[in-house]
N, CA, C and O atoms as a GROMACS GRO file, in nm:
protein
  524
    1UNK      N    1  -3.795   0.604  -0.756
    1UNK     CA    2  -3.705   0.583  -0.868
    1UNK      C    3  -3.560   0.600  -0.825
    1UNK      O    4  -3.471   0.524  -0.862
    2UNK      N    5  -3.543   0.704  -0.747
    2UNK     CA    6  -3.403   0.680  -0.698
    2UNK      C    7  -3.319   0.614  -0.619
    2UNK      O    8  -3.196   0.619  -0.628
    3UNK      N    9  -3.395   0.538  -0.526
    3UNK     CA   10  -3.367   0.438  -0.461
    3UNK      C   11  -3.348   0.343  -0.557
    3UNK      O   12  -3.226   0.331  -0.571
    4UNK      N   13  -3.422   0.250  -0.650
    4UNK     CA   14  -3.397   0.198  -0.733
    4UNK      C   15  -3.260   0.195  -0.823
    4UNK      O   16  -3.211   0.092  -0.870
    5UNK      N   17  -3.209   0.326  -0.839
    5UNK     CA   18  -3.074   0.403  -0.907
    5UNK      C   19  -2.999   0.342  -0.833
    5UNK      O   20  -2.912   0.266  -0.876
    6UNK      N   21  -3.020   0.366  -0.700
    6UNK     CA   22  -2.930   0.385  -0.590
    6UNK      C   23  -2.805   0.273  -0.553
    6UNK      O   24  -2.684   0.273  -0.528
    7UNK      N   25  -2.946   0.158  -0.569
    7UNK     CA   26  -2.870   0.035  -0.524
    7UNK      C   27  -2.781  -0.020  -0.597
    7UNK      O   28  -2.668  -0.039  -0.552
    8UNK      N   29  -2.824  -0.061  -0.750
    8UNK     CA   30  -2.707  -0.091  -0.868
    8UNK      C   31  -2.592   0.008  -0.857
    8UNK      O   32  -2.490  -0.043  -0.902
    9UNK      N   33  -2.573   0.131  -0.813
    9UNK     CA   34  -2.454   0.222  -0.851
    9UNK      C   35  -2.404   0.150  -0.704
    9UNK      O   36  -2.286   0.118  -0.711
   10UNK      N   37  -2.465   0.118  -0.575
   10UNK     CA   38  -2.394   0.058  -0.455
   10UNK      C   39  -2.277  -0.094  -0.545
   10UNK      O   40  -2.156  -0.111  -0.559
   11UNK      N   41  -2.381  -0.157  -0.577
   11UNK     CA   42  -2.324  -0.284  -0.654
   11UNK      C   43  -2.174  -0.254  -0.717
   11UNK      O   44  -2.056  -0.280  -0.694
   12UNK      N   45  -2.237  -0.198  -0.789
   12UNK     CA   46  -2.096  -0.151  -0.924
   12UNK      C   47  -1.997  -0.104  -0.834
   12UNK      O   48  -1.883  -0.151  -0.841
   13UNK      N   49  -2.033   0.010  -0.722
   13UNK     CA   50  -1.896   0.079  -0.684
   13UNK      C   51  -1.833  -0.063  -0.574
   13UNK      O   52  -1.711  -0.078  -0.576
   14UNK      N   53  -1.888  -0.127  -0.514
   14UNK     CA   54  -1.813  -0.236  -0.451
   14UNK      C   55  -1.789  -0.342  -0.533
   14UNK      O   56  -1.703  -0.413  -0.482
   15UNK      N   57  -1.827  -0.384  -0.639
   15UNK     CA   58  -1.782  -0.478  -0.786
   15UNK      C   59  -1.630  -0.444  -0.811
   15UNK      O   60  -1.546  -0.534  -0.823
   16UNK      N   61  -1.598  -0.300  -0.819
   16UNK     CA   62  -1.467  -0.214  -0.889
   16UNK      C   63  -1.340  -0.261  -0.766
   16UNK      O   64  -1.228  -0.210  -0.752
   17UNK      N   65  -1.374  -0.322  -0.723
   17UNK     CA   66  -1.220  -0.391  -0.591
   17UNK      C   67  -1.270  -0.586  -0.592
   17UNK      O   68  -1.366  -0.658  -0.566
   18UNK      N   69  -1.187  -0.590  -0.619
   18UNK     CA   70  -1.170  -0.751  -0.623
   18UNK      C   71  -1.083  -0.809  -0.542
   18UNK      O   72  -0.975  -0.751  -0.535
   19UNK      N   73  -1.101  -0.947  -0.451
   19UNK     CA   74  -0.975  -0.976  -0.418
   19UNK      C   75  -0.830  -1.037  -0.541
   19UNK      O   76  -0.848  -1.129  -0.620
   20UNK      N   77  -0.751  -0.991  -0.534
   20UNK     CA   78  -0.625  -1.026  -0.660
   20UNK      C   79  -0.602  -1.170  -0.607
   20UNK      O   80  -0.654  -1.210  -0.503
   21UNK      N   81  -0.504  -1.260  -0.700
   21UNK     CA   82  -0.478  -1.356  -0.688
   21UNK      C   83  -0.339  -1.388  -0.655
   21UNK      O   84  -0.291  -1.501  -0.670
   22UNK      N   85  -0.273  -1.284  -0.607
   22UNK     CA   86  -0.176  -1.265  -0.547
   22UNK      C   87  -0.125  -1.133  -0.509
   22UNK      O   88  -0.153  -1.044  -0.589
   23UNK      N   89  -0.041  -1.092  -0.387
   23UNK     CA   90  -0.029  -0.977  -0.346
   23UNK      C   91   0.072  -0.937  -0.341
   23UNK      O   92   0.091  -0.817  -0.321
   24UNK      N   93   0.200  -1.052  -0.362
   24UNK     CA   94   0.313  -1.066  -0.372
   24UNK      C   95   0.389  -0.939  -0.433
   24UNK      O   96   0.369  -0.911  -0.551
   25UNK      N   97   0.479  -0.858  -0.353
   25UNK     CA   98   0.545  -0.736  -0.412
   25UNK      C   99   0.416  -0.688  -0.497
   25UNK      O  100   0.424  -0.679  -0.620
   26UNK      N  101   0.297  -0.659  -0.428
   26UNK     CA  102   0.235  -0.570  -0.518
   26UNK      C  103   0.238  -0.418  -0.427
   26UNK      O  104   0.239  -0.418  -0.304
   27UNK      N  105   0.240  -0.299  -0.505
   27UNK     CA  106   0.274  -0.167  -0.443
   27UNK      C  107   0.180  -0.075  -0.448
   27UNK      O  108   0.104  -0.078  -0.545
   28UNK      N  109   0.161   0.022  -0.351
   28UNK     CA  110   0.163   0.154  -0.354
   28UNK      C  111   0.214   0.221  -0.332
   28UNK      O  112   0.264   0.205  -0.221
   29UNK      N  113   0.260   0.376  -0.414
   29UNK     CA  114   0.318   0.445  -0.406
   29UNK      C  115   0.332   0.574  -0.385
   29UNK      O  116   0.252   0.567  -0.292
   30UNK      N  117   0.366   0.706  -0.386
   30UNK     CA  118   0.370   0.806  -0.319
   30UNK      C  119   0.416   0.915  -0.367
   30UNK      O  120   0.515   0.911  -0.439
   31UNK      N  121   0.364   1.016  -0.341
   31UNK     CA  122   0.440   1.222  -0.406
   31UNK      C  123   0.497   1.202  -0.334
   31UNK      O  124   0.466   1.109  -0.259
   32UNK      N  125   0.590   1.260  -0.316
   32UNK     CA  126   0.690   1.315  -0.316
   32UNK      C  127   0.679   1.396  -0.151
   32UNK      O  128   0.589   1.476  -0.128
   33UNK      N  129   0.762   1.367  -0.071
   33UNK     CA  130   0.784   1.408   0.067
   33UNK      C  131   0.678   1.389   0.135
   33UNK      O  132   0.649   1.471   0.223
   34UNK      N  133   0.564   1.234   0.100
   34UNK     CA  134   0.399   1.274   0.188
   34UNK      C  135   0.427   1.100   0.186
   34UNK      O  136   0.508   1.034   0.121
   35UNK      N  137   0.342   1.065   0.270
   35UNK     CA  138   0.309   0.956   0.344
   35UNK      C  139   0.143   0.924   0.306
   35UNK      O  140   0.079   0.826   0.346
   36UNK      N  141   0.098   1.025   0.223
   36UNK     CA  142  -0.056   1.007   0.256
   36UNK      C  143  -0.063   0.927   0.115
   36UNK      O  144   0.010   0.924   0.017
   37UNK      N  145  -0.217   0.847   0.160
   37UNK     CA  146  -0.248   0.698   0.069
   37UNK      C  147  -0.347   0.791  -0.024
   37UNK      O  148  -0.444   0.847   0.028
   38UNK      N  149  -0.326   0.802  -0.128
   38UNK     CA  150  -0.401   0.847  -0.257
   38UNK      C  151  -0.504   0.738  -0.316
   38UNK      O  152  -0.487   0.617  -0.297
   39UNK      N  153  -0.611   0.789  -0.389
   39UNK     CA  154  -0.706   0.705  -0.408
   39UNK      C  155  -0.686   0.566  -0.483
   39UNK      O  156  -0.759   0.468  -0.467
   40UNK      N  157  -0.585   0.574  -0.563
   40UNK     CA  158  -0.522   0.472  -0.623
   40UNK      C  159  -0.480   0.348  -0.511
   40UNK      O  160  -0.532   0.237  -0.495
   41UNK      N  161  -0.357   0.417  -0.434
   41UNK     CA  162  -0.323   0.319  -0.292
   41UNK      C  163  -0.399   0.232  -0.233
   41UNK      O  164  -0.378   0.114  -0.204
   42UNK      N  165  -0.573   0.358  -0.205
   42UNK     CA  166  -0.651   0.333  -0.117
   42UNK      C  167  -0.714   0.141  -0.143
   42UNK      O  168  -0.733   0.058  -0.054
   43UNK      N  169  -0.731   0.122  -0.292
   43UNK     CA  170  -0.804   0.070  -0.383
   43UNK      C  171  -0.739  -0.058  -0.374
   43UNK      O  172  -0.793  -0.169  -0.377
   44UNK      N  173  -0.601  -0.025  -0.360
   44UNK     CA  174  -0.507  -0.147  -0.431
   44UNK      C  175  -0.481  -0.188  -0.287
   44UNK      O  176  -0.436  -0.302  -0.279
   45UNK      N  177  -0.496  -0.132  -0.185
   45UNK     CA  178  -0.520  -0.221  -0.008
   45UNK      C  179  -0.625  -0.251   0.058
   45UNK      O  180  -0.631  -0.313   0.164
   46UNK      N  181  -0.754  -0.182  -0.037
   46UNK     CA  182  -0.884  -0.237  -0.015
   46UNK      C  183  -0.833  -0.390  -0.051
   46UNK      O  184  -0.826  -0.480   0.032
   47UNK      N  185  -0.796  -0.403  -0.202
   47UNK     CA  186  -0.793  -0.542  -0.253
   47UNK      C  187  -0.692  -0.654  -0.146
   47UNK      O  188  -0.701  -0.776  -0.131
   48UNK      N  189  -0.594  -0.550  -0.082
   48UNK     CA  190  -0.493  -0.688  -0.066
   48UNK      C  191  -0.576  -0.716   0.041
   48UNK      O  192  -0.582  -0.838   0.047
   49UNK      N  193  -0.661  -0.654   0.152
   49UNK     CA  194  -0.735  -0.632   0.213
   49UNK      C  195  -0.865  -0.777   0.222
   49UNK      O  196  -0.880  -0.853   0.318
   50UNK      N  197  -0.931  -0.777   0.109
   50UNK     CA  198  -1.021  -0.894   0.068
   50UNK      C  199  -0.913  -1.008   0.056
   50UNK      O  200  -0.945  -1.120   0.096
   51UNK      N  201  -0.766  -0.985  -0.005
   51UNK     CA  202  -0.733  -1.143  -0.028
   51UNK      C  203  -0.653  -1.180   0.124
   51UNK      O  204  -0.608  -1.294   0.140
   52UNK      N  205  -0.640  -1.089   0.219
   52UNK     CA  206  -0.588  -1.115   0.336
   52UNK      C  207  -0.744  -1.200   0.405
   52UNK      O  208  -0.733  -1.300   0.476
   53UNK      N  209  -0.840  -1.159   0.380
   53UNK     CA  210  -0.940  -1.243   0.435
   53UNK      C  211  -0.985  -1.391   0.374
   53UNK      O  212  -1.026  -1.494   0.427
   54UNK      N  213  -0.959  -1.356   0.249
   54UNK     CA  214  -0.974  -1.470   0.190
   54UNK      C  215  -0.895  -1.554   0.221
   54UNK      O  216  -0.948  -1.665   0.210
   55UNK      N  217  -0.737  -1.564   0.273
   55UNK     CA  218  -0.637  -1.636   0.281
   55UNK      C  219  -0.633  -1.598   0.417
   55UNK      O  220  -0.554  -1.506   0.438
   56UNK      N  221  -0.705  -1.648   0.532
   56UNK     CA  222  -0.712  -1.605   0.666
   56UNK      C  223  -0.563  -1.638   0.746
   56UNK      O  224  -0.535  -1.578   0.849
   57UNK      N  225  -0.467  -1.744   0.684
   57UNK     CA  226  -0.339  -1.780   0.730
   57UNK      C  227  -0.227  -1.706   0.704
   57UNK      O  228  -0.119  -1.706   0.762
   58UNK      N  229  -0.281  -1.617   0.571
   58UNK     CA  230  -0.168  -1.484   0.547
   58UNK      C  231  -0.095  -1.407   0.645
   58UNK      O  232  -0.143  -1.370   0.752
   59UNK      N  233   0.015  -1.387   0.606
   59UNK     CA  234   0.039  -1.269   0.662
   59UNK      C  235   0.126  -1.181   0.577
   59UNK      O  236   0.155  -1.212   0.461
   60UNK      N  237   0.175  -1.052   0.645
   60UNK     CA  238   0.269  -0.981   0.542
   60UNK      C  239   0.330  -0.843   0.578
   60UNK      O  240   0.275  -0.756   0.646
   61UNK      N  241   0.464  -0.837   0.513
   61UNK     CA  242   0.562  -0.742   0.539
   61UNK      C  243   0.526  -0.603   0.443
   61UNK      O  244   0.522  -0.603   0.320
   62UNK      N  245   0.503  -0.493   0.527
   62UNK     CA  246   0.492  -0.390   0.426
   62UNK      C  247   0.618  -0.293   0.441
   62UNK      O  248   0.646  -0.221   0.538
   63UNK      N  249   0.661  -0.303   0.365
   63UNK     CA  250   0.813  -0.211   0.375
   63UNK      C  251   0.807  -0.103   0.274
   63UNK      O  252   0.803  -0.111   0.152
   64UNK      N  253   0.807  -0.008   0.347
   64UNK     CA  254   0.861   0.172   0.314
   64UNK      C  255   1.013   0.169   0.217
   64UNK      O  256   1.131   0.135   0.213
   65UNK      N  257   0.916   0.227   0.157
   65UNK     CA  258   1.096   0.287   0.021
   65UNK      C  259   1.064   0.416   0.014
   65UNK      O  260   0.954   0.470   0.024
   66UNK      N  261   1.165   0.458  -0.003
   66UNK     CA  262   1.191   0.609  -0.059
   66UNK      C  263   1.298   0.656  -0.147
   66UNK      O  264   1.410   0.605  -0.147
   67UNK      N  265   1.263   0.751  -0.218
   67UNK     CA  266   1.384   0.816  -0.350
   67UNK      C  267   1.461   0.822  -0.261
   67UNK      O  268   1.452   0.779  -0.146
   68UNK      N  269   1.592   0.909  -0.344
   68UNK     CA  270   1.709   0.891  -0.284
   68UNK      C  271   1.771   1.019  -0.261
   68UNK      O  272   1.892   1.041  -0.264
   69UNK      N  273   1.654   1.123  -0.233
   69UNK     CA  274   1.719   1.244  -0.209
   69UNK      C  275   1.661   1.298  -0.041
   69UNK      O  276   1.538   1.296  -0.042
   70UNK      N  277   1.690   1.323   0.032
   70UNK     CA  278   1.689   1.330   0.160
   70UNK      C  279   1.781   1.249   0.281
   70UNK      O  280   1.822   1.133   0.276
   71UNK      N  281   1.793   1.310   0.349
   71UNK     CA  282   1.917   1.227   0.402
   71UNK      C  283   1.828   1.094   0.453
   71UNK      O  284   1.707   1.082   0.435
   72UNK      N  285   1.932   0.982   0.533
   72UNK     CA  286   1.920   0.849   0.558
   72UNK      C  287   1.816   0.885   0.677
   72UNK      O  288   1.699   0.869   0.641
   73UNK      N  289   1.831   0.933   0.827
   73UNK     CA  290   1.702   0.940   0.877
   73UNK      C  291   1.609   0.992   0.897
   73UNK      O  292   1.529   0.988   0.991
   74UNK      N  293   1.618   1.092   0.725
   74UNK     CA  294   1.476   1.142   0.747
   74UNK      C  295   1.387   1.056   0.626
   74UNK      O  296   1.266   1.059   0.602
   75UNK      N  297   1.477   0.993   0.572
   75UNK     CA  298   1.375   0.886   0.468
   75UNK      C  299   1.340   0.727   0.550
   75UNK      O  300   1.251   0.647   0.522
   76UNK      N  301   1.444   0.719   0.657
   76UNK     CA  302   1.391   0.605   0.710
   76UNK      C  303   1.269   0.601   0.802
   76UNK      O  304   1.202   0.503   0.833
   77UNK      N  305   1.251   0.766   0.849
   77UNK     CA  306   1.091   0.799   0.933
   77UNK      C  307   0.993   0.777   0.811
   77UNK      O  308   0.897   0.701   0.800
   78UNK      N  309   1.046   0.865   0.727
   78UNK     CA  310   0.948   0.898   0.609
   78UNK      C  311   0.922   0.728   0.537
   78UNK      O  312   0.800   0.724   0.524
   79UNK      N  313   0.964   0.629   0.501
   79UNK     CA  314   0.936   0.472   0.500
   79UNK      C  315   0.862   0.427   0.579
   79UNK      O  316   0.775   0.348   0.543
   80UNK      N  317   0.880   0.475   0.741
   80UNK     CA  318   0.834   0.384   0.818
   80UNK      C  319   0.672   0.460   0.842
   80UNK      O  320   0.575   0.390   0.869
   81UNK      N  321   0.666   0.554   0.834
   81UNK     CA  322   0.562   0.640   0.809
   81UNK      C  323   0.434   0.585   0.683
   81UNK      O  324   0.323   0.537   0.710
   82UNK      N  325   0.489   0.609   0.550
   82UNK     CA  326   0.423   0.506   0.470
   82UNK      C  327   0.349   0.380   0.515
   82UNK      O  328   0.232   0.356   0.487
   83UNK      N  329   0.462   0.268   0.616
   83UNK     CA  330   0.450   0.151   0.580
   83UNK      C  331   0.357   0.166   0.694
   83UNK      O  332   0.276   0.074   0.692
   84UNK      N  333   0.338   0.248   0.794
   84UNK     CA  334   0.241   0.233   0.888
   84UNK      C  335   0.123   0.303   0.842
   84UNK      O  336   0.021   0.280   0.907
   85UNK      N  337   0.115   0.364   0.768
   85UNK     CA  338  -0.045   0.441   0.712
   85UNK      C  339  -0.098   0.316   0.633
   85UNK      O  340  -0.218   0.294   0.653
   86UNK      N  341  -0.033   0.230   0.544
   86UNK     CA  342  -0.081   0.119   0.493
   86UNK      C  343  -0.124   0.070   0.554
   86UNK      O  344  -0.246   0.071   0.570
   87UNK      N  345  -0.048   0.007   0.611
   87UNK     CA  346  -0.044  -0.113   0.779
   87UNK      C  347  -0.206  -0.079   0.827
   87UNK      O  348  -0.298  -0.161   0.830
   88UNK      N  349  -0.214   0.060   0.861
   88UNK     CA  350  -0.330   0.081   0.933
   88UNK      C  351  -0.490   0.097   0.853
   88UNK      O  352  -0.603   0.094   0.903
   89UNK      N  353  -0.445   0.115   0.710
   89UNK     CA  354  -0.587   0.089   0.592
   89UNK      C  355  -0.613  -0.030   0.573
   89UNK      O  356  -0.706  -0.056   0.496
   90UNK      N  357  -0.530  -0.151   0.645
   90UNK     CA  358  -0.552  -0.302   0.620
   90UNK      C  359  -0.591  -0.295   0.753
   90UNK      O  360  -0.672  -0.384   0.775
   91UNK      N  361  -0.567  -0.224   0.859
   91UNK     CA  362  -0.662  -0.301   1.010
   91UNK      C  363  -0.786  -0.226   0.972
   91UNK      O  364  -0.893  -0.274   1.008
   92UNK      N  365  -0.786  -0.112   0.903
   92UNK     CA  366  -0.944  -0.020   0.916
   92UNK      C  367  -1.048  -0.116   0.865
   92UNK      O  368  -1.168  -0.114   0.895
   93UNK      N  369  -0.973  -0.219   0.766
   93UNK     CA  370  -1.035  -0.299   0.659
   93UNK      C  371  -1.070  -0.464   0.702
   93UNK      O  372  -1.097  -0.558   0.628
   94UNK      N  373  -1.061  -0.462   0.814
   94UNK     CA  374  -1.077  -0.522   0.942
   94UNK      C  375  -1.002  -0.694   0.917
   94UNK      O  376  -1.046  -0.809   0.924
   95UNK      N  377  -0.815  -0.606   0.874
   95UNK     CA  378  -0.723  -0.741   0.909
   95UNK      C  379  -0.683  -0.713   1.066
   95UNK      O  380  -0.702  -0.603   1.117
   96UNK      N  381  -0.623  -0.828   1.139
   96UNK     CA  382  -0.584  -0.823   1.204
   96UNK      C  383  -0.444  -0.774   1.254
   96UNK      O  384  -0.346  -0.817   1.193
   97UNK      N  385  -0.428  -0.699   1.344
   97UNK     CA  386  -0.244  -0.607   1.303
   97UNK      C  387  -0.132  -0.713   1.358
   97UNK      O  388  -0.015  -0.702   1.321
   98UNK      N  389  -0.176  -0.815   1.448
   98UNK     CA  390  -0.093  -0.900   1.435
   98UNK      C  391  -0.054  -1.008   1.275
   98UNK      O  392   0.020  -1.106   1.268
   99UNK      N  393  -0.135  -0.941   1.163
   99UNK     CA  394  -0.090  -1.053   1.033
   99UNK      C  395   0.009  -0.930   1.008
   99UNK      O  396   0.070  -0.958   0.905
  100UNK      N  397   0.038  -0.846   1.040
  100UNK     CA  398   0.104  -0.743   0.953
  100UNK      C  399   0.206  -0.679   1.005
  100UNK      O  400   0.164  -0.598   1.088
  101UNK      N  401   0.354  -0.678   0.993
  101UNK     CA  402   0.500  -0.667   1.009
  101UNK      C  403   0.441  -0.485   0.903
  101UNK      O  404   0.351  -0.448   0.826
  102UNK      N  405   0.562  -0.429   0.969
  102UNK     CA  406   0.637  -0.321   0.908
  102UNK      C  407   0.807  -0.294   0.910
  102UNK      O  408   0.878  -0.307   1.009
  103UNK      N  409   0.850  -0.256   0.779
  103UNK     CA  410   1.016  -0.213   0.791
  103UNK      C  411   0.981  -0.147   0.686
  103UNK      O  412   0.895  -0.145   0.598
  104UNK      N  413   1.143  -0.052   0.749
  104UNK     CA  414   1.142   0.068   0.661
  104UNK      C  415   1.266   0.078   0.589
  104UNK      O  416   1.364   0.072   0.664
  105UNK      N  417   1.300   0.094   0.433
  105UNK     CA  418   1.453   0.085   0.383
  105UNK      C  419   1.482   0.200   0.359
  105UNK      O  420   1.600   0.204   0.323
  106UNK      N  421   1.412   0.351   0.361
  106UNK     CA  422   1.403   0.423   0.304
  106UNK      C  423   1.458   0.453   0.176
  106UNK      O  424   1.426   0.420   0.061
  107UNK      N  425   1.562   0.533   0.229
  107UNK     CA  426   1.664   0.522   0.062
  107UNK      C  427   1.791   0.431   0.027
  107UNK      O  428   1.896   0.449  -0.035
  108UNK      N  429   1.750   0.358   0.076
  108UNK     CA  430   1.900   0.221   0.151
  108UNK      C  431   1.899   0.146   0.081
  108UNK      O  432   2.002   0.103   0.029
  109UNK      N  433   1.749   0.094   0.046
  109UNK     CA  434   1.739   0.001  -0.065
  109UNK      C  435   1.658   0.053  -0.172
  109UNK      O  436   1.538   0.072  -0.154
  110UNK      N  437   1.720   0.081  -0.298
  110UNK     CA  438   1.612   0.106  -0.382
  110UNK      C  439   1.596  -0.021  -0.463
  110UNK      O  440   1.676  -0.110  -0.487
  111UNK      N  441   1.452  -0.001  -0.502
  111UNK     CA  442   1.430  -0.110  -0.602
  111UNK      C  443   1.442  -0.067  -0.763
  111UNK      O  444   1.430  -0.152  -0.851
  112UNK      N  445   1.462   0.042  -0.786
  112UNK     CA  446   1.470   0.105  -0.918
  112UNK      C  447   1.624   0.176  -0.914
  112UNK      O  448   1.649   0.283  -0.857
  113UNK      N  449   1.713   0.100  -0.980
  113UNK     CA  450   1.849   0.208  -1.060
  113UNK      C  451   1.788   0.276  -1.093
  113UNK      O  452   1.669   0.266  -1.124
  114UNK      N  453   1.886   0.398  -1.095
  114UNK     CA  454   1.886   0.516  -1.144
  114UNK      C  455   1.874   0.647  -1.109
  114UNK      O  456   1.960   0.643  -1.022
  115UNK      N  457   1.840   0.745  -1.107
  115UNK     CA  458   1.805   0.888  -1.083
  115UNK      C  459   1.711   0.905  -1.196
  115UNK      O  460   1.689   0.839  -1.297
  116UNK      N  461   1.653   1.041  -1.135
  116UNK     CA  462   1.545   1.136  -1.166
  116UNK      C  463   1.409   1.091  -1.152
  116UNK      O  464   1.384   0.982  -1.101
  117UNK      N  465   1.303   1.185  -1.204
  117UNK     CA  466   1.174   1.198  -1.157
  117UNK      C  467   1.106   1.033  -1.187
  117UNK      O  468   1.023   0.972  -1.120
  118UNK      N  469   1.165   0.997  -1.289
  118UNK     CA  470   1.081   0.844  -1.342
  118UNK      C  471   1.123   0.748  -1.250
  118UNK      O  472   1.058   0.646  -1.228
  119UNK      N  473   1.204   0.769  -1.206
  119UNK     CA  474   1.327   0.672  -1.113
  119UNK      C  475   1.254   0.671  -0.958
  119UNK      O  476   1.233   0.570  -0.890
  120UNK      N  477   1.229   0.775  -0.932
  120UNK     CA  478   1.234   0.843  -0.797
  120UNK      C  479   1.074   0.797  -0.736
  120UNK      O  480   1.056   0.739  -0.629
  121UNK      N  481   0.961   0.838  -0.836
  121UNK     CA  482   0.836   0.820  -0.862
  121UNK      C  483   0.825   0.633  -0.835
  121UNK      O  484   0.729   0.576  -0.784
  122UNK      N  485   0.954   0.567  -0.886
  122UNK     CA  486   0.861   0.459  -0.891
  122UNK      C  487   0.940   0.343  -0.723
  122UNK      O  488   0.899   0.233  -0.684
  123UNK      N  489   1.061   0.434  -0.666
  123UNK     CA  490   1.112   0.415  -0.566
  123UNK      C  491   1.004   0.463  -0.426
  123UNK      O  492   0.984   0.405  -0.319
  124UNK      N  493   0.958   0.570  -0.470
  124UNK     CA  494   0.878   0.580  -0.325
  124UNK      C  495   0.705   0.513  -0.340
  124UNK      O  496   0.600   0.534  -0.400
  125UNK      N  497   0.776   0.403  -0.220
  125UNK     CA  498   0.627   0.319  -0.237
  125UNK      C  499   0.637   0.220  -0.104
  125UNK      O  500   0.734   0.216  -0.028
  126UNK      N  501   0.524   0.147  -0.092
  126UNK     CA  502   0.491   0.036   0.048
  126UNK      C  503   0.536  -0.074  -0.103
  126UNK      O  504   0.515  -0.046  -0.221
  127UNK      N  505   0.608  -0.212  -0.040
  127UNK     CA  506   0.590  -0.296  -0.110
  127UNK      C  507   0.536  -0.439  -0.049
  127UNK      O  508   0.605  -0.478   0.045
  128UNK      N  509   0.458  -0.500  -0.073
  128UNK     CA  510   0.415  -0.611  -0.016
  128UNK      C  511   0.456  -0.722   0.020
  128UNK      O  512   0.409  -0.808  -0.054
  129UNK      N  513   0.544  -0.780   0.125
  129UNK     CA  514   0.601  -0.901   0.072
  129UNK      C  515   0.495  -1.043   0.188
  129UNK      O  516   0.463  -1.030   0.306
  130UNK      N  517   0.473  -1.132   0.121
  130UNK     CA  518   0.385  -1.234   0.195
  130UNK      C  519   0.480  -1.341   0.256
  130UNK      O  520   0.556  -1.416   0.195
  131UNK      N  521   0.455  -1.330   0.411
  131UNK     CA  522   0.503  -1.448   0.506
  131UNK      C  523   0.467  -1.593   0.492
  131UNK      O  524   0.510  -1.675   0.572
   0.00000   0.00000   0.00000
């Protein structure tokens, strides 16, 4: 009987990642002074992951952002850090590392005006851009 259980809950949990229909500036993002890919991240580069296979001619830029409090080169390690832990959950996911560029803006470029925690939260992230 549990084998039986077993297999449908296999189904469902690989059902829950789809390839998306575009990957374009799609993000993950990050706490605060860490580099590490949270289960959310993990999920959303499983997916770009399937549509990088699906679209075997893809390729793509993952660029590191960061808030804007730390100085310039310790957010530009801390970017490039990000954009390579991504980088490397798309080769685990068996893309090739030649489809995949990294840069880092840290706090140089933000994509969100403004200050504070809402601001800051939605600045530190990998963003996707397709070649």
């Amino acid at each position: 009987m549990k084998k039986v259980m077993f297999i449908p809950m296999l189904l469902a949990l690989a059902a829950c990642v789809s390839a998306p229909d575009k990957i374009e500036d799609n993000k993950v993002f990050f706490a605060f002074d860490s580099a590490e890919l949270n289960s959310c991240s993990q999920k959303e580069l499983k997916a770009q992951a399937l549509y990088m296979k699906k679209n075997p001619n893809s390729k793509v830029v993952l660029e590191g952002h960061c808030d804007e409090r730390g100085s310039t080169e310790y957010n530009l390690a801390l970017g490039a850090l990000r954009a390579g832990n991504a980088a490397h959950a798309l080769i685990k996911d068996g893309i090739e590392p030649e489809r995949i560029k990294t840069i880092s803006y840290g706090k140089e470029n933000p994509q969100y005006p403004g200050t504070g925690e809402e601001v800051w939260a939605k600045n530190r992230n990998v963003t996707t851009k397709v070649k």
